[in-house]
N, CA, C and O of each residue as an XYZ file, in Angstrom:
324
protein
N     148.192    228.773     59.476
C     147.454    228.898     58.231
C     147.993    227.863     57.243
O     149.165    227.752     56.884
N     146.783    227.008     56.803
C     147.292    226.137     55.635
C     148.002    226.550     54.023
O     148.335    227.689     53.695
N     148.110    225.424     53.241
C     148.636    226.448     51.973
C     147.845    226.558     51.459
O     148.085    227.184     50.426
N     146.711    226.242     51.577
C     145.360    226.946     50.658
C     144.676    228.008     50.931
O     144.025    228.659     50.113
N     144.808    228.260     52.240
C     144.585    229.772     52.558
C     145.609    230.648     52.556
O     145.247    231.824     52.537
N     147.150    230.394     52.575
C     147.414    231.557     52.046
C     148.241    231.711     50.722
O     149.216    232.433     50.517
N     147.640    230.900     49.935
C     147.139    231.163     48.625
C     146.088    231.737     48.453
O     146.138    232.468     47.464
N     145.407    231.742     48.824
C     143.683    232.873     49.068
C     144.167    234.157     49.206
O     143.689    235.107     48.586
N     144.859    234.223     49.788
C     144.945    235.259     50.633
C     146.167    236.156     49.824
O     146.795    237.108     50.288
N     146.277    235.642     48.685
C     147.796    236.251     48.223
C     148.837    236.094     48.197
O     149.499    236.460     47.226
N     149.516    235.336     49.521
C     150.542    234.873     49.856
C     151.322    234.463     49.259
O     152.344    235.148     49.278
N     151.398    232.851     48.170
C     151.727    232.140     47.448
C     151.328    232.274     46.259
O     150.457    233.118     46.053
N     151.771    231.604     45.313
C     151.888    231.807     43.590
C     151.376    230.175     44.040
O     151.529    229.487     45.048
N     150.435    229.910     42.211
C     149.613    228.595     41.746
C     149.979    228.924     40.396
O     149.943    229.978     39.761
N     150.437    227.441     40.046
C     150.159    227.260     38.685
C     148.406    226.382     38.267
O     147.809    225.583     38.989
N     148.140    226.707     37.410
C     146.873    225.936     36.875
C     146.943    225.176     35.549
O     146.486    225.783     34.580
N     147.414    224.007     35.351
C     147.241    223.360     34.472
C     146.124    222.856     33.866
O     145.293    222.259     34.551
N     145.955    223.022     32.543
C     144.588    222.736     31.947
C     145.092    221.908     30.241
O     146.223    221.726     29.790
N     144.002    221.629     29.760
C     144.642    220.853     28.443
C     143.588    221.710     27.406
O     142.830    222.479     27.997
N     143.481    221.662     26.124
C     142.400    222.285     24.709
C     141.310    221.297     24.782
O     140.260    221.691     24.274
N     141.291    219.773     25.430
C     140.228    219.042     25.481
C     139.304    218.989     26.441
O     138.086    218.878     26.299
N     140.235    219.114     27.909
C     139.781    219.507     29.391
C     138.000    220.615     29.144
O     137.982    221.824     28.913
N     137.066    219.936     29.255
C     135.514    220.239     29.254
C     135.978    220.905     31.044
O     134.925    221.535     31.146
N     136.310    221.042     31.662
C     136.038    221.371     32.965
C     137.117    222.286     33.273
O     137.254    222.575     34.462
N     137.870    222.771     32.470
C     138.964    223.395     32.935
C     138.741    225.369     32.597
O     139.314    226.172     33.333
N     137.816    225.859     31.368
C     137.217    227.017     31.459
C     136.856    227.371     32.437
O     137.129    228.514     32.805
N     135.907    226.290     33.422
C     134.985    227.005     34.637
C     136.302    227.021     35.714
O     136.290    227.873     36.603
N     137.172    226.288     35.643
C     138.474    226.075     36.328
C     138.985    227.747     36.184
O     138.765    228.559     37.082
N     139.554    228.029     35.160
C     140.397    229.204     34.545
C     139.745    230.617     35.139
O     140.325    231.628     35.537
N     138.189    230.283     35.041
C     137.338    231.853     35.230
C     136.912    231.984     36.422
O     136.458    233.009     36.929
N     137.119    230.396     37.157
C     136.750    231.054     38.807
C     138.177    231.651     39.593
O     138.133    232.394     40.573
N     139.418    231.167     38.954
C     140.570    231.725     39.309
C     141.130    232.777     39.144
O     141.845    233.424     39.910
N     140.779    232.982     38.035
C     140.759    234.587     36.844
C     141.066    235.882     38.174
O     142.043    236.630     38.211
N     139.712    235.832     39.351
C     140.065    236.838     40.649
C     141.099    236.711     41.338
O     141.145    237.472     42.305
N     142.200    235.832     41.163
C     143.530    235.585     41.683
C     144.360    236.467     40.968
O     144.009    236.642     39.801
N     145.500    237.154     41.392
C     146.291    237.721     40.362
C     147.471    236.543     40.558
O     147.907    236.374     39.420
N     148.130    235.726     41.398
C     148.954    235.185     42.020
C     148.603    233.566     41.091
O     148.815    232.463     41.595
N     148.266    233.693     40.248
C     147.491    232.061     39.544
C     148.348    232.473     37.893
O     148.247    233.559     37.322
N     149.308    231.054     37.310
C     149.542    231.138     35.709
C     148.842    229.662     35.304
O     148.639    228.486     35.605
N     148.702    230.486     34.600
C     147.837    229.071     33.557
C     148.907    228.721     32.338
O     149.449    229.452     31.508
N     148.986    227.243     32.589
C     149.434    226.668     31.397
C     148.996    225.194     31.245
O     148.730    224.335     32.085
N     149.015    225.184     29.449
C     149.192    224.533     28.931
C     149.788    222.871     29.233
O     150.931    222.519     28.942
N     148.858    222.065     29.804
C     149.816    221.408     29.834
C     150.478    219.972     29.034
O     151.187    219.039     29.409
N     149.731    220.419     27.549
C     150.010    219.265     26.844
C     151.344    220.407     25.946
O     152.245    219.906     25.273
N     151.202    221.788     26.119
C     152.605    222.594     25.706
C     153.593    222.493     26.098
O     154.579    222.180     25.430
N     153.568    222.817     27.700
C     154.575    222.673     28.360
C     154.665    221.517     29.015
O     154.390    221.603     30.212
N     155.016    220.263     28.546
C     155.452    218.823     29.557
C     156.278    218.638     30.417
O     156.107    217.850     31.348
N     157.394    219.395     30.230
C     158.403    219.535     30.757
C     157.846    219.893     32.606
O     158.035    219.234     33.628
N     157.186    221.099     32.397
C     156.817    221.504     33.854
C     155.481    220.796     34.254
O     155.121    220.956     35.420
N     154.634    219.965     33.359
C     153.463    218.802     33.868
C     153.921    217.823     34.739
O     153.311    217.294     35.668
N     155.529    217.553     34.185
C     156.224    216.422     34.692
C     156.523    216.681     35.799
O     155.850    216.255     36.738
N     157.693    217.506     35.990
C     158.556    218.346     36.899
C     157.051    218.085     38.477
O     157.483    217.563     39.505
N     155.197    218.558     38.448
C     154.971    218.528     39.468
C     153.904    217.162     38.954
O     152.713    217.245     39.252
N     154.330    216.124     38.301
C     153.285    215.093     38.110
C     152.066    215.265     37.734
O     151.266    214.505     38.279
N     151.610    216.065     36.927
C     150.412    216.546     36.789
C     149.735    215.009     35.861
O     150.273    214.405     34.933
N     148.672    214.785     36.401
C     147.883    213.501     35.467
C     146.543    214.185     35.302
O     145.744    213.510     34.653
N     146.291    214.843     35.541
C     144.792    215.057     34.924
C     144.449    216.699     35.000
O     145.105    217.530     35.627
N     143.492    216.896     34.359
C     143.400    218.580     34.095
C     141.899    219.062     34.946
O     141.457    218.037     35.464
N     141.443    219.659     35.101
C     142.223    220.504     35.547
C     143.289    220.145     37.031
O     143.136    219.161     37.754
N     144.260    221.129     37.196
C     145.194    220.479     38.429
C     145.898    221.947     38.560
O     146.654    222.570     37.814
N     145.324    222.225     39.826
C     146.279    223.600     40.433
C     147.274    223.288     41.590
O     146.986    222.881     42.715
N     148.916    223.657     40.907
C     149.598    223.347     42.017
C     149.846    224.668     42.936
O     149.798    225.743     42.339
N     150.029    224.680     43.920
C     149.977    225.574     44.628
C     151.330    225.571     44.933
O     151.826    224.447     44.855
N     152.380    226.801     45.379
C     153.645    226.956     45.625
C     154.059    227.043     46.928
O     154.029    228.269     47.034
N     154.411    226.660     47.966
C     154.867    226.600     48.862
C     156.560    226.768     48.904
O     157.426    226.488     48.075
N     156.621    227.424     50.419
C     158.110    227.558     50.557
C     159.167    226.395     50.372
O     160.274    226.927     50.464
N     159.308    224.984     50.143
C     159.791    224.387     50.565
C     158.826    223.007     49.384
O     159.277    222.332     48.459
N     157.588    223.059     49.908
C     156.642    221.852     49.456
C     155.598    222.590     48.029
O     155.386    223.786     47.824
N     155.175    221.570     47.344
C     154.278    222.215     46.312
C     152.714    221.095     46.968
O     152.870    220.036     47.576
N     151.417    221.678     46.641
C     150.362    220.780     47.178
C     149.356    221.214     45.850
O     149.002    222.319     45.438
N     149.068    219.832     45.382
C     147.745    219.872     44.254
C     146.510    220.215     44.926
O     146.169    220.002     46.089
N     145.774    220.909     43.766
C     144.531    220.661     44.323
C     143.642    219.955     43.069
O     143.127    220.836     42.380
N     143.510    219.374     42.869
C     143.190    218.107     41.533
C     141.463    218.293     41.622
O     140.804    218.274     42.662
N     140.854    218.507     39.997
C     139.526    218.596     39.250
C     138.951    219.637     39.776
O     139.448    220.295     40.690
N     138.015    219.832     39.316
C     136.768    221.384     39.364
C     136.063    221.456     40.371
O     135.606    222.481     40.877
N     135.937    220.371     40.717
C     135.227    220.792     42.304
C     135.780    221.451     43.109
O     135.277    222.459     43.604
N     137.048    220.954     43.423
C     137.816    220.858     44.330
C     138.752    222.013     44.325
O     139.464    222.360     45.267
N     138.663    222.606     43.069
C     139.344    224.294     42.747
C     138.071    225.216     43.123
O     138.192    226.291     43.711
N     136.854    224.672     42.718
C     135.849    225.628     42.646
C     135.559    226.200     44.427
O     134.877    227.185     44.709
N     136.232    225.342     45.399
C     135.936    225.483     46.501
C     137.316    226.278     47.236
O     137.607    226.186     48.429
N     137.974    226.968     46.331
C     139.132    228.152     46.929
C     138.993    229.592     46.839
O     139.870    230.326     47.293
């Protein structure tokens, strides 16, 4: 099983980075919302942890892995987890 399925599945913790300007990051936030295993932050608040996983653009869900972390970068591409 990949890390995007078991992040689906519960398994793993996601952060979701989003910005107050990010136009695409609401539909981001509310299709994830059915995750309990998903934190949303800020990421022009918190830089410190934007940096820490390279975050360049919003929306950007990192996903937590044992060992490795894996983006899943813009709205499409979240909207399809």
């Amino acid at each position: 099983m990949n890390l995007e399925e078991r992040f689906v599945n519960g398994e793993l913790e996601a952060i979701l980075f989003t910005t107050p300007t990010c136009s695409y990051c609401p539909a981001a936030k509310d299709h994830l919302s059915k995750f309990d295993n998903v934190t949303i932050e800020d990421a022009t608040k918190n830089r410190e942890l934007a940096a820490k996983y390279n975050i360049m653009s919003a929306p950007s869900l990192v996903i937590l892995g044992d060992d490795i972390e894996f983006k899943v970068v813009n709205k499409d591409s979240i909207m399809k987890l």
